[in-house]
VOPAGU-2260 file (C-alpha; in pm, 1 decimal, decimal comma):
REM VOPAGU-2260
SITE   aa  ch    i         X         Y         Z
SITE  UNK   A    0   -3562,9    -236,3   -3536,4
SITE  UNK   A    1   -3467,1    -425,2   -3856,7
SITE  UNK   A    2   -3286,6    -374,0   -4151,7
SITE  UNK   A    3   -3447,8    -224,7   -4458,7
SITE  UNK   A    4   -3378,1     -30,7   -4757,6
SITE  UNK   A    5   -3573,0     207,5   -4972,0
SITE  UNK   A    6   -3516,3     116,9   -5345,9
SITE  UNK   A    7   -3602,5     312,0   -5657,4
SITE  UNK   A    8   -3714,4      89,5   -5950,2
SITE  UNK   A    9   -3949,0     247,5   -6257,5
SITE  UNK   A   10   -3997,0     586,5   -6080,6
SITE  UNK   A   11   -4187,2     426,6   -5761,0
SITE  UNK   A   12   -4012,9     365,4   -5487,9
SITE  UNK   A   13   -4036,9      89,4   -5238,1
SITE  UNK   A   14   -3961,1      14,0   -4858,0
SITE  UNK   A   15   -3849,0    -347,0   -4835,5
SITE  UNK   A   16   -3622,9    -596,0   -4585,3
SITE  UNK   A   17   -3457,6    -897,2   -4624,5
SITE  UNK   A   18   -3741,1   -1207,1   -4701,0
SITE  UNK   A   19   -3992,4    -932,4   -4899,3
SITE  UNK   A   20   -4161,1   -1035,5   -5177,1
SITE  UNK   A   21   -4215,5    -735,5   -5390,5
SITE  UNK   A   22   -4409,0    -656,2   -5727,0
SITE  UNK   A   23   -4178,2    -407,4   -5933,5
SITE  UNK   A   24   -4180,6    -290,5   -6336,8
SITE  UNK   A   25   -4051,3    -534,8   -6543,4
SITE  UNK   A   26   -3654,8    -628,2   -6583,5
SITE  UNK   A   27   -3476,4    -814,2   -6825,7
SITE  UNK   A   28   -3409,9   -1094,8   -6610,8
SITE  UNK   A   29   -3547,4   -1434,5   -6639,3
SITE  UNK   A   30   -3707,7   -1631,1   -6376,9
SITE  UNK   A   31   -3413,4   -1805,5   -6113,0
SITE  UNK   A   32   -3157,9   -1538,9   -6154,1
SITE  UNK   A   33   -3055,4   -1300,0   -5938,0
SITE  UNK   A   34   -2989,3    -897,5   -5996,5
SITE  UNK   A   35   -2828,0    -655,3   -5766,7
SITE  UNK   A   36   -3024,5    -289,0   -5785,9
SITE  UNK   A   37   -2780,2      28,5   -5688,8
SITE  UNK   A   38   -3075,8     291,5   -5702,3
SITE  UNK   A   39   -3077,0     248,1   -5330,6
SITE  UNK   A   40   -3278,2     609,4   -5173,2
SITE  UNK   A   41   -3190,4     548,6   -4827,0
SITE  UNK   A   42   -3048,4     232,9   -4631,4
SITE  UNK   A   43   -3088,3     142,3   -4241,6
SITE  UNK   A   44   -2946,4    -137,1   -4067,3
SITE  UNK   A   45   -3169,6    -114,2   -3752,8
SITE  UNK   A   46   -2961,8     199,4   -3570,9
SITE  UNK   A   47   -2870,4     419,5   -3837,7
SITE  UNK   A   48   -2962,5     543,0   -4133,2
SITE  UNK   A   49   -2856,2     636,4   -4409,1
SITE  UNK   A   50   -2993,6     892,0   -4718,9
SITE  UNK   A   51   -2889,1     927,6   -5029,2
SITE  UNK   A   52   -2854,6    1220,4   -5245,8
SITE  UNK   A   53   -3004,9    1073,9   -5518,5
SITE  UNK   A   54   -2864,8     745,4   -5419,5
SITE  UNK   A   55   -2683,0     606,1   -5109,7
SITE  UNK   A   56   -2321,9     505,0   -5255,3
SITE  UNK   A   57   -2213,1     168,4   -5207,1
SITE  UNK   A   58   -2585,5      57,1   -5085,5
SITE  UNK   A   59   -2713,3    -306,9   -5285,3
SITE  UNK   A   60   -3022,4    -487,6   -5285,6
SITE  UNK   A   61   -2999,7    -820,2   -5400,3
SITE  UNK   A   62   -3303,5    -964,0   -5552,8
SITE  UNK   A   63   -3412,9   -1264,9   -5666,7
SITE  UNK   A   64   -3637,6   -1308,8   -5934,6
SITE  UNK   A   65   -3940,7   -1542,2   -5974,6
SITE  UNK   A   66   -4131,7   -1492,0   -6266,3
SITE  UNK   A   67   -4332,9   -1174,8   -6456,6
SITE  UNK   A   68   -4683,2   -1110,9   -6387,8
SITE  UNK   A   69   -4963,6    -868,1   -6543,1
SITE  UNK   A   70   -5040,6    -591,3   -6292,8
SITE  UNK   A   71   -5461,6    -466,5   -6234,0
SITE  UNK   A   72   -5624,9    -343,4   -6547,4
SITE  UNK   A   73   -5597,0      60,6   -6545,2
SITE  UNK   A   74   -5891,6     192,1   -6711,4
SITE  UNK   A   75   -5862,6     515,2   -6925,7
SITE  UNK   A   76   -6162,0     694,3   -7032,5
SITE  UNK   A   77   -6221,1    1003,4   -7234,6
SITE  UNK   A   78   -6502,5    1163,2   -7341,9
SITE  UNK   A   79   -6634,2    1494,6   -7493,9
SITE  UNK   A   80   -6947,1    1615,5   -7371,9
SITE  UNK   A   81   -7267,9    1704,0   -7639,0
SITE  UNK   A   82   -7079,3    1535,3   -7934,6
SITE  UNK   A   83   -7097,4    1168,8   -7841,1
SITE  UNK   A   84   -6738,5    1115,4   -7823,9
SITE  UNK   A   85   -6643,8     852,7   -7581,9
SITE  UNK   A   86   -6261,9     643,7   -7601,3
SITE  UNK   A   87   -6175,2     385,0   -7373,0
SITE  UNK   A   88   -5842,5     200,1   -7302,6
SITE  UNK   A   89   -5700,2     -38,7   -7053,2
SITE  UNK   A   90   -5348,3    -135,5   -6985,0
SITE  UNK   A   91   -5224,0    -375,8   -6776,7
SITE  UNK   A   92   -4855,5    -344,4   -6674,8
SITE  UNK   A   93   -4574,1    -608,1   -6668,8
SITE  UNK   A   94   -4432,0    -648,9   -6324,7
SITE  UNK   A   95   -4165,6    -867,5   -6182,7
SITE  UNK   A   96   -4235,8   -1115,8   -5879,0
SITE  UNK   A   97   -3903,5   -1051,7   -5660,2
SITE  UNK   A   98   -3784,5   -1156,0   -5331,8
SITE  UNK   A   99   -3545,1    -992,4   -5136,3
SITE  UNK   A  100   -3231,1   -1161,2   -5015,3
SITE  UNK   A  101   -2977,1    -926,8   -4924,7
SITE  UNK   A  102   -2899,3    -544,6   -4820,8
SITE  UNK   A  103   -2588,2    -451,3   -4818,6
């Protein structure tokens, strides 16, 4: 079995392995650079593993960044029924194009 680690990043967390390219909320990290995440949930290296309690200590991912993207439009609509009342909004979230290159 190989490596992987289960990372917590904007309240979702996600299940990734070295080579991963993952879609996560936006950082403050510009396109090239690299950024080491600690919120590590749990951490296997193929035999064991490893959970946290929030976070394993000591447990990295190293990341590195390619570029921001907008996320799918998220519709939102309201509406009162019998007084004609109707709101709609969309959103579209920032996310960050990552790939993994490390677990430590």
């Amino acid at each position: 079995m190989e490596a992987y680690a289960v990372l917590e990043s904007g309240g979702k967390q996600t299940r990734v392995k070295v080579g991963d390219k993952i879609e996560i909320e936006k950082l403050s990290v510009e396109a090239g650079q690299d950024v080491v995440l600690e919120t590590v949930c749990a951490v296997s290296d193929g035999t064991t593993l490893k959970v946290g309690t929030p976070y394993v200590e000591g447990a990295k991912v190293t990341l590195s960044v390619a570029g921001v993207v907008k996320g799918k439009k998220v519709i939102n609509f309201k509406a009162k029924r019998r007084k004609g009342e109707r709101r709609k909004v969309g959103h579209r979230q920032q996310l960050t194009v990552a790939t993994v290159t490390a677990i430590a």
